[in-house]
Structures are given as structure tokens and as C-alpha cells.
N, C-alpha and C positions, 0 to 999 in steps of 0.2 A: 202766385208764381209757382208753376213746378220748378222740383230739384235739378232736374236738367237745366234748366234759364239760369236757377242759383249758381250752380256747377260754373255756366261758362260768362257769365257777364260780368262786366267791370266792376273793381271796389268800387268805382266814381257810379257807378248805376244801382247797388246795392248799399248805400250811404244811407238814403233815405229810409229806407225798410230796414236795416240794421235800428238805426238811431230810433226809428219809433219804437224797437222792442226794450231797448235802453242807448242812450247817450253815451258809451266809454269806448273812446277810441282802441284803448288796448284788446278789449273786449272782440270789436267786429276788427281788428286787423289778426289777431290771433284767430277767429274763428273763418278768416277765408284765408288764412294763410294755408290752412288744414282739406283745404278742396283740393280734389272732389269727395262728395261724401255719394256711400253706394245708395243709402235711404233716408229720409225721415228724420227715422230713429239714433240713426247715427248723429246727425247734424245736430238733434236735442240731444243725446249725451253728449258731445263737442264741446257744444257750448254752456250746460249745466256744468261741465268740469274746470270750462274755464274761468267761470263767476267763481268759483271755490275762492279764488287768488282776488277778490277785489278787494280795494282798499277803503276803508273809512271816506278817504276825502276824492274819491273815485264813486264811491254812493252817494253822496253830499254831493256833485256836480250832476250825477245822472239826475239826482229830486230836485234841482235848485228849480225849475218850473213841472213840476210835477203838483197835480191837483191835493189839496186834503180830502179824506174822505169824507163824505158829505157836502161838498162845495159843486155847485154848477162848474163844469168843465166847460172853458171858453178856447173859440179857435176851432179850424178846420182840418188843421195840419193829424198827420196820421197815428200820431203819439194822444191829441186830444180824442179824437176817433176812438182809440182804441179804449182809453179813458171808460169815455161816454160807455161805450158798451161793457166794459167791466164793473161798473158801479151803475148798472141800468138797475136794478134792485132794490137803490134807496129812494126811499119816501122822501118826497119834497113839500110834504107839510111843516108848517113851521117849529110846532113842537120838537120834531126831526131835528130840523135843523139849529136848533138851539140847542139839543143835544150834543150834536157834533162840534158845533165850535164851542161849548165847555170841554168837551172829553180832550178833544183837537190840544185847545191851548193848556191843559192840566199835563199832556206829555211833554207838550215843548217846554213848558214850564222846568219837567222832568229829567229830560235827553236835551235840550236845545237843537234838536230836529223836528221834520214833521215825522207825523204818524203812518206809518207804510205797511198795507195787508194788501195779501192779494185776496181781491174781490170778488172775482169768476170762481163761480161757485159757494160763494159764503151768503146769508142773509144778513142782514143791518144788524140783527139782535147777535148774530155770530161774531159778526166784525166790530161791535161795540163788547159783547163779553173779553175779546181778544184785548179789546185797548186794553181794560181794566185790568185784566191780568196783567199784562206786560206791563204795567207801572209798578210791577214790584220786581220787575228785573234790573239789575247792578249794570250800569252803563255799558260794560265788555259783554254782558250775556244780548242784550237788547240790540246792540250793534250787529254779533251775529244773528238774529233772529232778523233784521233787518234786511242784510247782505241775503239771507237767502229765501225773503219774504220776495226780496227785487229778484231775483235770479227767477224763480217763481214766476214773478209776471214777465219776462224776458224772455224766457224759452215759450211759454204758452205764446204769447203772442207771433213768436216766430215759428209757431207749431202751424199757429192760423194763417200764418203768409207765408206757410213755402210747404205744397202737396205732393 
């Protein structure tokens, strides 16, 4: 979509393509409340500033159907899409994948959340040394590391659907 389309179309038209960059209503009503934007760039600092503000249980609703990493991403819809092509990277041989859902469940085990990196641009072995690290973070450091791991995939992906 050009930024002109963004500019003048309806929230009810822009719902869909909001929600697939993340799911928080406060998010996409703050961020067209603030149209028109003159470019781009503006529209991603917009809305990079207004993830600053999200809440714990505002991230926890955006991931409640969010893939873990390493799992087959199911579904059509524009949020799985996006998915799919952000973790296009990971090996789907099995050793892989028994990697992942040991590391997967040793965070939940940790955080009682899943585990959230952004993936475009990382390799498996980048986005596995990240888990590791990140289990030794104190639940309040991890949650921000979280909040702007998701803000991260939020704006890229709204980077990719609005030129």
C-alpha cells in the first residue's frame, strides 16, 4: 500500500494490515489517530514511539497466537504470512527441531511466556544464542527485551506494507 492510500483510508480498511504488524488496538488507534504522515519514516518513528508505552498484558494478547520459533507457522491470514517469511531461515530438519522445542519450553519454564526475537535478519544459530542468553535475564529486564523485540517486528513489517 502507498502512504497516500494509508493517509486517507478507513480504520475499518486499515485493521487488517495494522493487526498483522501486531494485534493492540491501542497501538493502531494511536497510530492513525496521528495522520497524515509526510513519509515513511515518519509513520515508523510514529509508531516505534508508540510501542515505548505497551503493556505486559498488551504483549501477551498481541502473542497469544503468535508462532514459537521454530514451529511450522499455520494459516493464510497476513500475520502467518508475515511469520512464514520472517523465520524462512530455519532448518526444518529434525534435530532443528528438537532444538527448538527444548530451548522453546526451558524459557516458558523461565518467563511463563513464549520466546519472541525478531527473526528477519537473524540466523537459527543467532536466534538460539539470543535464547540462551536471555534466560539469564530477571523477569522485568526480559519483558523489556520482549516489548521491543515485538515493536521490532511491528514497524518492519509495517515498513513492508506501507511504500
Amino acid at each position: 500500500m502507498r502512504l497516500t492510500e494509508f493517509n486517507a483510508a478507513s480504520p475499518e480498511e486499515l485493521k487488517e494490515l495494522l493487526d498483522a504488524c501486531v494485534p493492540i488496538p491501542a497501538w493502531r488507534a494511536a497510530l492513525l489517530a496521528r495522520r497524515p504522515y509526510a513519509h515513511v519514516e515518519q509513520l515508523t518513528q510514529v509508531a516505534t514511539e508508540i510501542a515505548q508505552d505497551w503493556t505486559d498484558l498488551e504483549v501477551d494478547a498481541a502473542l497469544a497466537h503468535h508462532p514459537r520459533i521454530g514451529e511450522k507457522v499455520q494459516g493464510e491470514t497476513r500475520e502467518a504470512q508475515a511469520s512464514r517469511r520472517e523465520q524462512g531461515s530455519l532448518s526444518q530438519d529434525e534435530a532443528a527441531q528438537q532444538e527448538w522445542i527444548s530451548a522453546n519450553r526451558a524459557y516458558e519454564d523461565r518467563f511463563d511466556r513464549i520466546f519472541l526475537i525478531r527473526a528477519a535478519g537473524r540466523t537459527p544459530a543467532q536466534m538460539m544464542t539470543q535464547l540462551q542468553l536471555r534466560l539469564q535475564n530477571t523477569p522485568e529486564e526480559e519483558a523489556r527485551i520482549r516489548r521491543g523485540q515485538l515493536a521490532e517486528i511491528a514497524v518492519g513489517r509495517l515498513e513492508h506494507s506501507v511504500s
